[in-house]
KOLDOKE-970247 format. One line per 10 residues: for each residue x negated, y negated, z of C-alpha. Coordinates in nm, 4 decimals. Example, Ala and Ser with C-alpha at 12.3 -4.5 7.8 and 13.67 -1.06 7.14 Angstrom:
% residues 2
-1.2300:0.4500:0.7800 | -1.3670:0.1060:0.7140
***
This chain:
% residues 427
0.1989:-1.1661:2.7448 | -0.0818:-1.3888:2.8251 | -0.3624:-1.1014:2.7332 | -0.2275:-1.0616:2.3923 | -0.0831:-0.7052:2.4280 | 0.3158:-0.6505:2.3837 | 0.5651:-0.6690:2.5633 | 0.8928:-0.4800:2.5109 | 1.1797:-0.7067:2.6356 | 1.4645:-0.5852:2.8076
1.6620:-0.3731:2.5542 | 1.3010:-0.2008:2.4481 | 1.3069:-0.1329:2.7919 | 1.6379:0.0100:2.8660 | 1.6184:0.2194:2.5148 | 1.2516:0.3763:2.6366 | 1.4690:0.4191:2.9657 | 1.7727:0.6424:2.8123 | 1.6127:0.7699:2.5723 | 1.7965:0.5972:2.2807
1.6067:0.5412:1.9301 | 1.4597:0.2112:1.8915 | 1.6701:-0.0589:1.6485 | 1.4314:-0.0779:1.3175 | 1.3689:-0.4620:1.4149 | 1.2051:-0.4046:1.7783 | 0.8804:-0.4451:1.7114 | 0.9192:-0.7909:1.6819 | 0.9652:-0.8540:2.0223 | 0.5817:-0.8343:2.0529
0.4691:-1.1929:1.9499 | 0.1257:-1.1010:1.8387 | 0.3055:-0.8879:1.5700 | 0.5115:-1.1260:1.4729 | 0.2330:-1.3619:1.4108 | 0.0158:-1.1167:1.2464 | 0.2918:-0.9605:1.0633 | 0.3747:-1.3187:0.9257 | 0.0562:-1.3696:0.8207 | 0.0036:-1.0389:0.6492
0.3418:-1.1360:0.4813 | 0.2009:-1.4905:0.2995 | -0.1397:-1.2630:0.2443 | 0.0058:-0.9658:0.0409 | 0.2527:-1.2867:-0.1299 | -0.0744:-1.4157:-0.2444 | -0.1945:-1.0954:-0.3992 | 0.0659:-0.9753:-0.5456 | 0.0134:-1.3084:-0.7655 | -0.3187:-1.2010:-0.8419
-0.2288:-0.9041:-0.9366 | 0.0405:-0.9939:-1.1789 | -0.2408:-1.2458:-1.3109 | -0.5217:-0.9871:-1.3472 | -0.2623:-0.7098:-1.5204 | -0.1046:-0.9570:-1.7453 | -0.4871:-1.1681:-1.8424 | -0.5638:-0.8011:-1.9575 | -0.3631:-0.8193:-2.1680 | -0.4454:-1.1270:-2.3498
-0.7836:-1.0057:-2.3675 | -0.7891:-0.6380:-2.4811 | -0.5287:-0.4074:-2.6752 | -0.6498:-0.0875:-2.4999 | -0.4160:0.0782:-2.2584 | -0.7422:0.2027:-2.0241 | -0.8273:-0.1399:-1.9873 | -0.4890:-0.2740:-1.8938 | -0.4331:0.0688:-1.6742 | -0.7806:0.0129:-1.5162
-0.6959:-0.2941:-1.3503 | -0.4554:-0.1153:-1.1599 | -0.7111:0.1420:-1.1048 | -0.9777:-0.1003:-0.9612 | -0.7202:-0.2742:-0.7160 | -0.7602:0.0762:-0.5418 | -1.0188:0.2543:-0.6889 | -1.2702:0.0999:-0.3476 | -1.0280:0.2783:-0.1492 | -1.1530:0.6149:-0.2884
-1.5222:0.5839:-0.2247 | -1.5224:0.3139:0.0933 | -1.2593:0.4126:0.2925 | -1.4317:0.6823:0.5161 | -1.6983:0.4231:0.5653 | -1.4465:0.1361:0.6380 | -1.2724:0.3697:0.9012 | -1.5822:0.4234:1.0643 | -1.6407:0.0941:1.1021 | -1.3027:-0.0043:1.2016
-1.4182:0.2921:1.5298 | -1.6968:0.1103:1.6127 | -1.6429:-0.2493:1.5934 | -1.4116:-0.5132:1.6977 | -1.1107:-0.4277:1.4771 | -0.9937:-0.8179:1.5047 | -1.3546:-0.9244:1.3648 | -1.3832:-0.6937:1.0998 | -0.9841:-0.7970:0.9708 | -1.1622:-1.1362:1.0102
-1.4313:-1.0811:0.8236 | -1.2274:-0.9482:0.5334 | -0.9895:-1.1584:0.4988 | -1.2325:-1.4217:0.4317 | -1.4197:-1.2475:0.1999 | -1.1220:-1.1875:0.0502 | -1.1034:-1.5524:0.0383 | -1.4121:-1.6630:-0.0920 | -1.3764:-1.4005:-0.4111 | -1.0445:-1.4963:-0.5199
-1.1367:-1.8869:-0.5085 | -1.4029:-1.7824:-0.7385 | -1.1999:-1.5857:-0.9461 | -0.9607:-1.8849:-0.9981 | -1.2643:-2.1288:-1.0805 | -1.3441:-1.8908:-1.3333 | -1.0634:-1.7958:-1.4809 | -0.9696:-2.2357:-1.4961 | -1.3292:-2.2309:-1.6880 | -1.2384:-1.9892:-1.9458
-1.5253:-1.7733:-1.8506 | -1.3956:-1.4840:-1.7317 | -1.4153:-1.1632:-2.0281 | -1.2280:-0.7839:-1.9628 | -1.5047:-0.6867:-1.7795 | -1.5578:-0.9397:-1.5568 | -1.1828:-0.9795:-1.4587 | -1.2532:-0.6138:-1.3617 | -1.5285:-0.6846:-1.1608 | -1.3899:-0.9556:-0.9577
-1.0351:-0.7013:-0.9134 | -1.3028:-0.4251:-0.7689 | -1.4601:-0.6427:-0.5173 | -1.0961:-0.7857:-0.3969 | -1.0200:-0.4166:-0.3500 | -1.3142:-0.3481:-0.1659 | -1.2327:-0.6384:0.0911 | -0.8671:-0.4647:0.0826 | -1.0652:-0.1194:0.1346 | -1.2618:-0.3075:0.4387
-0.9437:-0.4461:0.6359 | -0.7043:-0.1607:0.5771 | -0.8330:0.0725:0.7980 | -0.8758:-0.2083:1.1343 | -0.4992:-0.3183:1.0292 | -0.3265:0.0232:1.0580 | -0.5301:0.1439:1.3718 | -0.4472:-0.2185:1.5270 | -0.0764:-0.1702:1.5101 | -0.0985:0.0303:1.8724
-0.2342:-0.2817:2.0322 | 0.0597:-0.4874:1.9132 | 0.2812:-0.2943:1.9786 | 0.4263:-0.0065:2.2568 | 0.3728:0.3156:2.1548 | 0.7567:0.4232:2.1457 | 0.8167:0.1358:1.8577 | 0.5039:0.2613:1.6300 | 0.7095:0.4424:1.3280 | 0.9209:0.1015:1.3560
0.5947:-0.1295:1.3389 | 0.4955:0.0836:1.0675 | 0.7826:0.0889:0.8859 | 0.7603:-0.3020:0.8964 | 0.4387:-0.3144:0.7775 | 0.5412:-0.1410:0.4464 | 0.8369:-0.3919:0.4380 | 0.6043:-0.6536:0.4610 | 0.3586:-0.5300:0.1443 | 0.6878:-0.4671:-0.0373
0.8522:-0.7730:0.0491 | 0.6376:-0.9458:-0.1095 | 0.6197:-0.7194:-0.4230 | 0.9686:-0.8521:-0.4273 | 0.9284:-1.2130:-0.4327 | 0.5376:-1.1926:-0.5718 | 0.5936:-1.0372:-0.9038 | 0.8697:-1.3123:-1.0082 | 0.6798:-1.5889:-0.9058 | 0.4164:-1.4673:-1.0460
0.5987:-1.4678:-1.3522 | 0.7021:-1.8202:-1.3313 | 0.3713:-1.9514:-1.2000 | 0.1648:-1.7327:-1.5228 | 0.4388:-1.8977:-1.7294 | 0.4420:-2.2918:-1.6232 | 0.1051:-2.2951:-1.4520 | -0.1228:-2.0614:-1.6102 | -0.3377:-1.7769:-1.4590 | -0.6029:-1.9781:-1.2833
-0.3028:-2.1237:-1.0776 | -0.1928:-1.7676:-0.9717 | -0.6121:-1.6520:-0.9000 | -0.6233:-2.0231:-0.6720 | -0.2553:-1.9626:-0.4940 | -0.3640:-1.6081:-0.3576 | -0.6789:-1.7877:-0.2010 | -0.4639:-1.9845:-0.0216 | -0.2642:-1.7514:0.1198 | -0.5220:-1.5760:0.3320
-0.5621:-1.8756:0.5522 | -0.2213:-1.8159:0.7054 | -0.3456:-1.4222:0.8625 | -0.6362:-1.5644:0.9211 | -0.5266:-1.7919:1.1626 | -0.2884:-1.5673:1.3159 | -0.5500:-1.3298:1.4170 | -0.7780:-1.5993:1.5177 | -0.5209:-1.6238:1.7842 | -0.4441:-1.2971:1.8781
-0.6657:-1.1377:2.1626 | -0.5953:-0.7755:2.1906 | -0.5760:-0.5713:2.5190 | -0.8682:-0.3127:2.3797 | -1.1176:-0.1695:2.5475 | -1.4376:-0.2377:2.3759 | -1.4923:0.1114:2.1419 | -1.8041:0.3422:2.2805 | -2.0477:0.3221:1.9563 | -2.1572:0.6232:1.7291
-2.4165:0.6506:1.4400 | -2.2041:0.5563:1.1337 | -2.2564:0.9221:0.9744 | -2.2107:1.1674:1.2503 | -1.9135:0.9259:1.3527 | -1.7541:0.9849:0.9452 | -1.8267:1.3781:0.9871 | -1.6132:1.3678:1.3462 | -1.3485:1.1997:1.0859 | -1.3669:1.4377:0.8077
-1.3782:1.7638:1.0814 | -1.0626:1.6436:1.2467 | -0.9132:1.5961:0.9772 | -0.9727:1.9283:0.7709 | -0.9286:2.1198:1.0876 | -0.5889:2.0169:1.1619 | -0.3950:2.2147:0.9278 | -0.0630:1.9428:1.0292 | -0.3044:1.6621:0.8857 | -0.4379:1.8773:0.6223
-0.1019:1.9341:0.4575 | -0.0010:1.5523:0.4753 | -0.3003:1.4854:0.3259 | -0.2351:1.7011:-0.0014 | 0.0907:1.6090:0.0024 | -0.0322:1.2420:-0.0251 | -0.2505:1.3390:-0.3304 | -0.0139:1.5419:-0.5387 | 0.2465:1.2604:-0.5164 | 0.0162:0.9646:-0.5526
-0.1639:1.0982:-0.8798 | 0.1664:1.0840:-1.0695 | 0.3762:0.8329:-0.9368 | 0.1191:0.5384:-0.9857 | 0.2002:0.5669:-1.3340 | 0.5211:0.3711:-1.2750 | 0.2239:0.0616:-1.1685 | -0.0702:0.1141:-1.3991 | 0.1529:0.1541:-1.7441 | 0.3773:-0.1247:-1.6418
0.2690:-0.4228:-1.7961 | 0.2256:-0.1837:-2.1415 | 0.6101:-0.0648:-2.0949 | 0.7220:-0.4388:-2.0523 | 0.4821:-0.5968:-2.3362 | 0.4841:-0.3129:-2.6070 | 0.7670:-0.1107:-2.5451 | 1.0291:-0.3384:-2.4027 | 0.8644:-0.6490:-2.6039 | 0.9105:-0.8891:-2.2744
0.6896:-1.1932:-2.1800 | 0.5150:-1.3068:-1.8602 | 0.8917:-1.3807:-1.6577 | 1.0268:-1.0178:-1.7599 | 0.7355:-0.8897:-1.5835 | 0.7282:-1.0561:-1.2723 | 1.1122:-0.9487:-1.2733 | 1.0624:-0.6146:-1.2734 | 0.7789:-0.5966:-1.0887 | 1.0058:-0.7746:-0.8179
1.2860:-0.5241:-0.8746 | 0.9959:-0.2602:-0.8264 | 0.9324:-0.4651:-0.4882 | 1.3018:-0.4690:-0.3696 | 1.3344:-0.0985:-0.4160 | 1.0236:-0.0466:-0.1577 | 1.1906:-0.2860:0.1045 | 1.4956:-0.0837:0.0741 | 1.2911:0.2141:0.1061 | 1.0544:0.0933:0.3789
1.4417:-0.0149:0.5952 | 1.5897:0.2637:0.5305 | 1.3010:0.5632:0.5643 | 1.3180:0.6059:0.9514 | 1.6895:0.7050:0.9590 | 1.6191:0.9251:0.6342 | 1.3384:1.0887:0.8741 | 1.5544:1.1476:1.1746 | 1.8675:1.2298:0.9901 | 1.6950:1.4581:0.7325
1.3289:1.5232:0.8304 | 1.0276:1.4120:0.6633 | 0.9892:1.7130:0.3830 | 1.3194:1.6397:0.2617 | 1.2771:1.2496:0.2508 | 0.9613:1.2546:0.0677 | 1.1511:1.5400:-0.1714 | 1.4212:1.2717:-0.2305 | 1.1369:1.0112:-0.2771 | 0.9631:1.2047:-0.5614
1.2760:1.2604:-0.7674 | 1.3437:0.9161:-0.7375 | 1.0112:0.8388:-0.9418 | 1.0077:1.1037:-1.1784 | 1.4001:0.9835:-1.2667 | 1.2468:0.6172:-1.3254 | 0.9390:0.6974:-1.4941 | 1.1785:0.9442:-1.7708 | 1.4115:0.6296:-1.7631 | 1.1529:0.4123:-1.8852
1.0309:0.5855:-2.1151 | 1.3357:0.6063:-2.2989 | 1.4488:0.2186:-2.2208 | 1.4992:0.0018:-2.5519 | 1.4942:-0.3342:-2.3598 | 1.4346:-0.4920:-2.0197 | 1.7502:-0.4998:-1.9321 | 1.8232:-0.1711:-1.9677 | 1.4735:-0.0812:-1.7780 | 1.6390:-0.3038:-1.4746
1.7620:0.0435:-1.2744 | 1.4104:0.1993:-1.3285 | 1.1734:-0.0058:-1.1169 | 1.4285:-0.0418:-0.8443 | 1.4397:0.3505:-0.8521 | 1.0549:0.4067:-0.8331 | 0.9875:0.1610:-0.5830 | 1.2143:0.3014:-0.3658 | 1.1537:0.6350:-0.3876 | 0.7723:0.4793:-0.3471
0.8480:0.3768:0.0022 | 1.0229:0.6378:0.0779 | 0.7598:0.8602:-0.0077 | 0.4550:0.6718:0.1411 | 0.5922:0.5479:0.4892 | 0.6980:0.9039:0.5447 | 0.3549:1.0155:0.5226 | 0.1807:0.7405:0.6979 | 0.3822:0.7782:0.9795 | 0.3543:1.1509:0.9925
-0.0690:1.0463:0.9842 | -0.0616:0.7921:1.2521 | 0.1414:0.9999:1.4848 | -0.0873:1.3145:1.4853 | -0.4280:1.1064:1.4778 | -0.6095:1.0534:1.8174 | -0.6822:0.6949:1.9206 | -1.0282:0.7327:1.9548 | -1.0706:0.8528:1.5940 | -0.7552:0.6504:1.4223
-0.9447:0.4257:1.2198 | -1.1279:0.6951:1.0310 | -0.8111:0.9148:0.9964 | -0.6231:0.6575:0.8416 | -0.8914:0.5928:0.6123 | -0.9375:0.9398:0.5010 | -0.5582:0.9203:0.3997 | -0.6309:0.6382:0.2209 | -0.9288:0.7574:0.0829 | -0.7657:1.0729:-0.0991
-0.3888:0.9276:-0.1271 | -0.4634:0.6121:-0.2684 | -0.8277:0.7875:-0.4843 | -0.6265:0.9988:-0.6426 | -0.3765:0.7258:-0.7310 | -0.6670:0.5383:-0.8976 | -0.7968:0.8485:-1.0558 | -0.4087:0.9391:-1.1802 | -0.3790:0.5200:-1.2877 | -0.6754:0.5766:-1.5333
-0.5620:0.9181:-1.6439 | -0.2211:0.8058:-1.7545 | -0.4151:0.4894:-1.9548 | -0.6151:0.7069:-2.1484 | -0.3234:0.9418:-2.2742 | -0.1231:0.6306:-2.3137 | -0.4820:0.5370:-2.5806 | -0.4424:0.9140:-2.6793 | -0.0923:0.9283:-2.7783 | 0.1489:0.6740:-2.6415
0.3047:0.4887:-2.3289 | 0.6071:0.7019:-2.3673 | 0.4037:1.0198:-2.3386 | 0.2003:0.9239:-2.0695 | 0.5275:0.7786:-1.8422 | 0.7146:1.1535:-1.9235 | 0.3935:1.3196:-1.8033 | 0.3792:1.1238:-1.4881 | 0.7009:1.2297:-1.4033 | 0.6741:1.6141:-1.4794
0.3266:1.5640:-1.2660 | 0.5221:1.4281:-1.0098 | 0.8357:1.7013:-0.9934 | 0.6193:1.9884:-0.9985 | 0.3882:1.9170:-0.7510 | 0.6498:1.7911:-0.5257 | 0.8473:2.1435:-0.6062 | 0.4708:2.3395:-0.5541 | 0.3746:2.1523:-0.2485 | 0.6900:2.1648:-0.0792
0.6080:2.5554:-0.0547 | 0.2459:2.5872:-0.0162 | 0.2042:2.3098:0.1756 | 0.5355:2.1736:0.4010 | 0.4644:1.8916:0.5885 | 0.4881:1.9189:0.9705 | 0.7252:1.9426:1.1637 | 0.8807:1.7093:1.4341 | 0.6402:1.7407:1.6924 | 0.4328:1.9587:1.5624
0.0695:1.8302:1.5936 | 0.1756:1.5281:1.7307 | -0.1195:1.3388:1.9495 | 0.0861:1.0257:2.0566 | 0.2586:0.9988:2.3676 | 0.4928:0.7401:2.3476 | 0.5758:0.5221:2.6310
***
């Protein structure tokens, strides 16, 4: 459509017509998504490379395991302390300008990371540094992003636009990590900093040329607009529960992430290309799990999904521990990143669905905020008992974290049911 905003197409329309559920693939009948998902495809390509860079440089420039695990934490560790702010932003302003404006921040940073890291002046700390203030332009976008997928998109598609937004992030954790690999091994790390630069330009454009159908948002002051956030969001007791849910499952499963490059270099005694292998095979299992989670939803409902989800992790994280070689590890990030998926695009679905449009921005990004905080908090945790004892020990803690809060939660705290709480009406 010439305004921007989305248009169905003619089996869209016949499905919203009968009634029918909407093929996985539908959203891209809207070509502002297309575009924008495109470009959000080359962008997360691009930092997935930096992140295999920044995980594996830590480990040519420390031996301690809550260094290496805190690079990890830092990716997301903005996410805990910025998010409410970035959601109330994303309220106020022009959603398209502020994805603008972070992206090219985004830009800027990782150009200088690469000039750095080419110079050979970039220490543990620094490298640190530079992966906080990537996450923090992350922590700024994130929020705009997810609240923007209702203006690309019609309301009945939504769980299928979001679903396709997680394939997208995991797509490229499958094709990242192994490039990443290759590029760390023939090119160096500098190479890998300079290539995600690049790779903003693409969404950039793309939402240069989008023009959403919007109405400009009514204003607030930024802290009575966060407390309207944080009061929705602890007074809905649907929203409260997907919330905790969200915590109990991120603080152990992100040990599958934050111990990897220890498992593959110490344990598993494999180089630069064995990690960006299984850090792809970690990738493919989320694309699976990303596809497949909306049938799993309808078929089995979204308590059961995100049970099946868990288990997958825990079984990977006890699988690694216990590997003897990469090859025998192969089944184990395949495992956790689909039950990762699974798991996540269960629960931001359920959030976006039962979130009212005038306050999405800052509900998403109080889900972030605690899902993805206590991911970084659980990423440095499993570090330091990794320093206190060993990898192994940390990975089988992880997963007994992760079954017994799933088992716990699951009975104080079920997540909603279908319908239940539900603020979107889908047209």
């Amino acid at each position: 459509m010439a305004d921007g905003s989305a248009d169905p197409g003619p089996d869209q329309k016949a499905a919203v017509a009968t009634g029918q559920p909407v093929g996985t693939f539908a959203p891209f009948a809207s070509r502002p998504f297309r575009e924008v998902w495109g470009g959000n495809v080359l962008s997360q390509l691009g930092s997935q490379l930096q992140a295999v860079g920044a995980a594996w440089m830590m480990t040519e420039l420390t031996r301690s395991h809550t260094l290496v695990a805190a690079v990890q934490a830092s990716n997301i560790l903005p996410m805990l302390f910025l998010s409410v702010f970035a959601g109330a932003i994303a309220d106020n302003y022009d959603r398209r300008r502020i994805m603008l404006i972070a992206q090219t921040a985004m830009l800027v940073l990782s150009t200088v990371l690469a000039v750095l890291a080419w110079r050979g002046m970039l220490g543990a700390h620094g490298l640190l540094a530079f992966t906080l203030a990537v996450g923090a332009g992350t922590t700024l976008g994130l929020p705009a992003w997810q609240a923007s997928v209702r203006s690309l998109v019609p309301s009945r598609v939504l769980p299928q636009a979001i679903s396709l937004n997680s394939v997208a992030f995991n797509l490229a954790r499958t094709v990242g990590p192994a490039l990443g690999g290759l590029v760390l091994a023939t090119a160096g790390v500098a190479t890998a900093f300079a290539l995600n630069a690049v790779s903003y330009i693409g969404l950039i454009l793309a939402l240069f040329r989008w023009r959403p159908d919007r109405p400009a948002p009514v204003r607030e002051p930024l802290l009575p607009s966060i407390r309207a956030g944080l009061s929705f969001c602890f007074r809905s007791v649907p929203v409260r529960r997907i919330l905790l849910r969200g915590v109990g499952f991120s603080v152990g499963a992100i040990a599958v992430q934050a111990l990897m490059p220890i498992v593959v270099r110490d344990m598993l005694h494999g180089a630069e290309a064995e990690y960006g292998i299984v850090l792809g095979l970690f990738g493919s299992g989320s694309v699976f799990g990303a596809l497949f989670s909306p049938g799993m939803r309808r078929r089995y409902g979204s308590d059961n999904t995100v049970a099946l989800g868990a288990a997958c992790v825990a079984a990977a994280l006890v699988g690694l521990a216990y590997s003897g070689s990469v090859g025998q590890a192969f089944a184990c990030p395949l495992l956790a990143g689909g039950g990762w998926a699974l798991t996540l695009t269960t629960l931001n679905v359920s959030m976006q669905v039962r979130s009212p449009e005038e306050i999405l921005g800052r509900c998403l990004a109080i889900y972030q905020a605690v899902t993805f905080g206590a991911a970084a908090i659980g990423a440095w945790s499993w570090g330091l008992l990794a320093d206190a004892s060993s990898a192994r020990i940390a990975l089988l803690a992880g997963a007994g974290w992760v079954a017994v809060a799933t088992v716990i939660l699951r009975i104080v705290s079920p997540l909603p049911a279908r319908g239940e709480g539900v603020v979107l009406t889908r047209a």
